[in-house]
C-alpha positions as CSV (number, residue, x, y, z in Angstrom):
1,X,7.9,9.9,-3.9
2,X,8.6,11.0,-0.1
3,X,8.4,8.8,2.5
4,X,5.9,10.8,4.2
5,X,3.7,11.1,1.2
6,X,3.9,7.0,1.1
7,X,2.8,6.8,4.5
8,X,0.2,9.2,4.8
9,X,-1.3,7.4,1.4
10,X,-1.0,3.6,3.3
11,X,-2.3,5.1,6.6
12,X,-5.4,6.5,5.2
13,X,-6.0,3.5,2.9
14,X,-5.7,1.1,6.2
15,X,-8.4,2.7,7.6
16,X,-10.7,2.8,4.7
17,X,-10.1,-1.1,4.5
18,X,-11.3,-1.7,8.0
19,X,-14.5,0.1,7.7
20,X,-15.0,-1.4,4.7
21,X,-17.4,-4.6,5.0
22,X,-15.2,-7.6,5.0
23,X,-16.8,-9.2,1.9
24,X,-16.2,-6.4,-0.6
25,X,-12.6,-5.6,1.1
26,X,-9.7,-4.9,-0.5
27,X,-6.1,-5.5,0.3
28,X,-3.7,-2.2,-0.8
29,X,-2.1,-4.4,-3.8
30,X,-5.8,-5.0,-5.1
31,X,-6.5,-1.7,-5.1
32,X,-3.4,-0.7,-6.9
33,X,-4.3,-3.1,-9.6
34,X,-7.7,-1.2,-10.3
35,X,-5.7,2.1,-10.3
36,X,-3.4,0.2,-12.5
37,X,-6.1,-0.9,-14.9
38,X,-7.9,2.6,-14.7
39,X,-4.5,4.3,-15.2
40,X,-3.5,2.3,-18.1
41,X,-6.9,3.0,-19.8
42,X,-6.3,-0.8,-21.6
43,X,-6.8,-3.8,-20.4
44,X,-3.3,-5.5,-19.6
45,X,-2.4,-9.6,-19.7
46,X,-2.2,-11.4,-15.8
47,X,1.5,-11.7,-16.8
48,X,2.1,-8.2,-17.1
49,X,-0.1,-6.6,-13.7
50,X,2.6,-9.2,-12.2
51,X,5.3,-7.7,-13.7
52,X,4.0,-4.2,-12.6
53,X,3.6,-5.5,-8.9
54,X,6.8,-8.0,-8.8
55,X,5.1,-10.9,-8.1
56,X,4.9,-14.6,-9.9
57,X,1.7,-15.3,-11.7
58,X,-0.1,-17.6,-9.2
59,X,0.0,-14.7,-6.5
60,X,-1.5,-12.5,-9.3
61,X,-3.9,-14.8,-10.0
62,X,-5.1,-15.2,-6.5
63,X,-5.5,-11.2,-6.3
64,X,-7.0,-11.1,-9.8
65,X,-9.7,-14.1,-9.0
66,X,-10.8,-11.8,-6.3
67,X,-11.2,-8.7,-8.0
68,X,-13.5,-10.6,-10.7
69,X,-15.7,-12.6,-8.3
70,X,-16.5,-9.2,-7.1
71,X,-17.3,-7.7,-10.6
72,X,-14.5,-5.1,-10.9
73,X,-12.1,-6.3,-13.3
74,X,-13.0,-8.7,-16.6
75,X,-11.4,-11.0,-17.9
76,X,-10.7,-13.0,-21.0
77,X,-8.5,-15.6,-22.7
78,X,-6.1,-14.2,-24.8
79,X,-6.4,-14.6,-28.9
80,X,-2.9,-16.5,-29.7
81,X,-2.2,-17.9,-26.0
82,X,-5.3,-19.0,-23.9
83,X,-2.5,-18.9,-21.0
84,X,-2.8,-15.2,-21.1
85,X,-5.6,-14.2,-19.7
86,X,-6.5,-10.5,-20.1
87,X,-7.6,-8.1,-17.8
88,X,-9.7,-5.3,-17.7
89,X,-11.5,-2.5,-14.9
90,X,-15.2,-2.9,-14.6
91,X,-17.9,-0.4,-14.8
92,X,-18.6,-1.1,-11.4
93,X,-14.2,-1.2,-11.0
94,X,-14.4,2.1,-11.9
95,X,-17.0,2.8,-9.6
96,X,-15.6,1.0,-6.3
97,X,-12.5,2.9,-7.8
98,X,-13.7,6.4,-7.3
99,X,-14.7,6.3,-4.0
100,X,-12.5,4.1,-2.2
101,X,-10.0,6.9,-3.7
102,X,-12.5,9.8,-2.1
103,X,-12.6,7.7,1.3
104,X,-8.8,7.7,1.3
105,X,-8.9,11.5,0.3
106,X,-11.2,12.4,3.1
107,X,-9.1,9.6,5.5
108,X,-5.6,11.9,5.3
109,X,-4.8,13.7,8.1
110,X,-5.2,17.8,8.2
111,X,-2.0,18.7,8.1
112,X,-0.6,15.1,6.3
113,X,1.0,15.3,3.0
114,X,-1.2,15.0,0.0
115,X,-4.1,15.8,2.7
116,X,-5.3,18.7,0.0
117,X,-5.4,16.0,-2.8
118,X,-7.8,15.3,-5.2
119,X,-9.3,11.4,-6.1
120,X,-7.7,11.5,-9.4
121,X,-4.1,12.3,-8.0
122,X,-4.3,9.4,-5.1
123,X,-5.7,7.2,-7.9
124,X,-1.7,8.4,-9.7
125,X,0.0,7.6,-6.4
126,X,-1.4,4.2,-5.2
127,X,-0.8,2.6,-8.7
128,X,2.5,4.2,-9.0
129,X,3.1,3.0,-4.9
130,X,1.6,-1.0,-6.1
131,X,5.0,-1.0,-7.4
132,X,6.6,-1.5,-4.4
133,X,5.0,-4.7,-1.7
134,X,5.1,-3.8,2.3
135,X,3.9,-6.1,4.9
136,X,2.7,-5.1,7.9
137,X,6.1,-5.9,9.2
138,X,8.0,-3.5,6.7
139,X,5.3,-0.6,7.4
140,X,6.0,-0.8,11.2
141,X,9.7,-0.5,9.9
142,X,9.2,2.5,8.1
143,X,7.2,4.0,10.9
144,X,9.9,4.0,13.2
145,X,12.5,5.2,10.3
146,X,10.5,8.1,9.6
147,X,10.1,8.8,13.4
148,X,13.2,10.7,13.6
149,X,15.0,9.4,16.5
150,X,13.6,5.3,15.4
151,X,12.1,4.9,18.8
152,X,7.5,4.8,18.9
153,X,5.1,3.0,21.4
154,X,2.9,0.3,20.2
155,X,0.4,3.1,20.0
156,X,1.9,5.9,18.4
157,X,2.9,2.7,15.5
158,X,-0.7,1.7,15.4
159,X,-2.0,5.9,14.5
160,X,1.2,6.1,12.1
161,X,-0.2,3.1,10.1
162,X,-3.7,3.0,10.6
163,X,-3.4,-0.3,11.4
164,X,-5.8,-2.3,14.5
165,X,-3.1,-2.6,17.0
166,X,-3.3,-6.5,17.3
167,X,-2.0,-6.1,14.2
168,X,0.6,-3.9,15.1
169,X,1.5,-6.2,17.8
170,X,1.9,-9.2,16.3
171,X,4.3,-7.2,14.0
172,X,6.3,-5.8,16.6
173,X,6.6,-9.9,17.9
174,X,8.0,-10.9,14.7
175,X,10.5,-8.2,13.7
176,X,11.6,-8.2,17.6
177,X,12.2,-12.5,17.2
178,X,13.8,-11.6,13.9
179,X,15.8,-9.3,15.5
180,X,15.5,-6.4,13.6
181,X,13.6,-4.3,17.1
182,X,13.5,-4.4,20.8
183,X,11.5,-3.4,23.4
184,X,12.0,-1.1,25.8
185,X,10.4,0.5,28.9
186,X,9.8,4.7,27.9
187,X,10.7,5.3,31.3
188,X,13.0,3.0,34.0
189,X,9.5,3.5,36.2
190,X,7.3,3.1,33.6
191,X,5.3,-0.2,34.2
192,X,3.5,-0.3,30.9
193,X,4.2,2.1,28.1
194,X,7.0,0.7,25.9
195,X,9.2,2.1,23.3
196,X,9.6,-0.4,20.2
197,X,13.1,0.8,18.8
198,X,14.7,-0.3,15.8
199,X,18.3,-2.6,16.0
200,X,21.1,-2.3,13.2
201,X,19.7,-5.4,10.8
202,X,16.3,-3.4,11.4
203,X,17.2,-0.3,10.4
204,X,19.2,-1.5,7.4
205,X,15.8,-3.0,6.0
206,X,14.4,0.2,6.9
207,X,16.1,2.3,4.7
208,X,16.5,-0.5,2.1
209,X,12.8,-0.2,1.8
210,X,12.8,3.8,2.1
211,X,14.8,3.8,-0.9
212,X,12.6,2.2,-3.2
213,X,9.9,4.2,-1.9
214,X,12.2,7.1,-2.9
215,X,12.7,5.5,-6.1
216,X,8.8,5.2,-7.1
217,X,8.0,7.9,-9.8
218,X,4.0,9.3,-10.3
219,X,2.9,9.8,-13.5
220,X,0.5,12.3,-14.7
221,X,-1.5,12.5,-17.7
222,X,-0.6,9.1,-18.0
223,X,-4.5,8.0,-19.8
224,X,-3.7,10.5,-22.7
225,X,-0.5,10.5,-22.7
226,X,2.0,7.4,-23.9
227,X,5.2,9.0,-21.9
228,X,4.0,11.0,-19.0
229,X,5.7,13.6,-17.4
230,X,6.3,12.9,-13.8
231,X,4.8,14.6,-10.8
């Protein structure tokens, strides 16, 4: 998968989130799980949507406690090992599913990659993308890799991501006291407007985590098909 692609996808799902009512949102890595579930067309043990998302079980049980007190996902104990529970999408899953996928669809930029995209094929690329975890943090430092010259304002990070920019600042603080940005004035007269630019230890995470986005395959097909050919 591109970069760009990646980006355009998380932008567009950022901004579904926030107009989304705050007790039925999702975070991106809950989302991926129903396109996971929907995807895999079988329901799959706790043990292995954490495996698919790289995470230890008690995060994936946090994530998948969530989903069913909401109603989208089932779940059950499993027949030989009652520590395995087993997981399932909903009828009502499915449903949030489909149109948090059209909301994203209809959320990409004219223009964007993957703008021309249909439900079903963003459904294929966020549960192929819930392979790979970004914080805000790591999205900010993606934004300015993919800038081209690793230099954005606060602002110009905030319509990258689709992220409320208090949220974008309070990024920018942390990466800045970890020392992977700075903070610059755009011009040497410039009294507010600055440039957030990324430092050496910065851009190395930046491209460490451009890498694996490179890395992440979409599959097609993939509910008929055992071994799916890639996109």
């Amino acid at each position: 998968m591109e970069l760009k692609e990646f980006m355009s996808v998380r932008c567009a799902c950022n901004i579904v989130r926030q107009e989304t009512p705050a007790p039925e949102r999702l975070t991106f890595e809950e989302l991926a799980i129903l396109c996971h579930l929907f995807e895999n067309g079988d329901e799959l043990k706790t043990s292995e949507i954490a495996d698919y998302q790289g995470v230890l079980r008690p995060t994936m049980t946090h994530r998948t406690n969530h989903l069913a007190r909401l109603g989208l996902i089932t779940r059950h104990e499993g027949i030989h090992d009652r520590r395995n529970v087993c997981c399932a999408i909903s009828d009502k899953g499915v449903e949030v599913k489909d149109r948090l996928c059209r909301e994203v669809c209809s959320h990409i930029q004219n223009g964007a990659p993957l703008h021309r995209s249909s439900p079903e094929r963003i459904c294929k690329f966020i549960d192929a993308m819930g392979t790979v975890f970004c914080m805000s943090g790591d999205l900010v430092l993606l934004a300015l890799q993919m800038s081209g010259d690793d230099s954005l304002s606060v602002s110009q990070i905030v319509r990258t991501l689709g992220l409320l920019q208090p949220t974008v600042s309070m990024s920018v603080s942390s990466l800045v006291d970890r020392g992977m940005v700075e903070r610059n004035r755009a011009t040497p007269d410039a009294t507010r407007t600055l440039q957030v630019s990324l430092l050496p230890e910065g851009k190395a995470r930046a491209l460490e985590l451009a890498d694996r986005v490179n890395q992440i395959v979409v599959r097609r097909n993939r509910r008929s098909h055992g071994t799916a050919e890639a996109e």
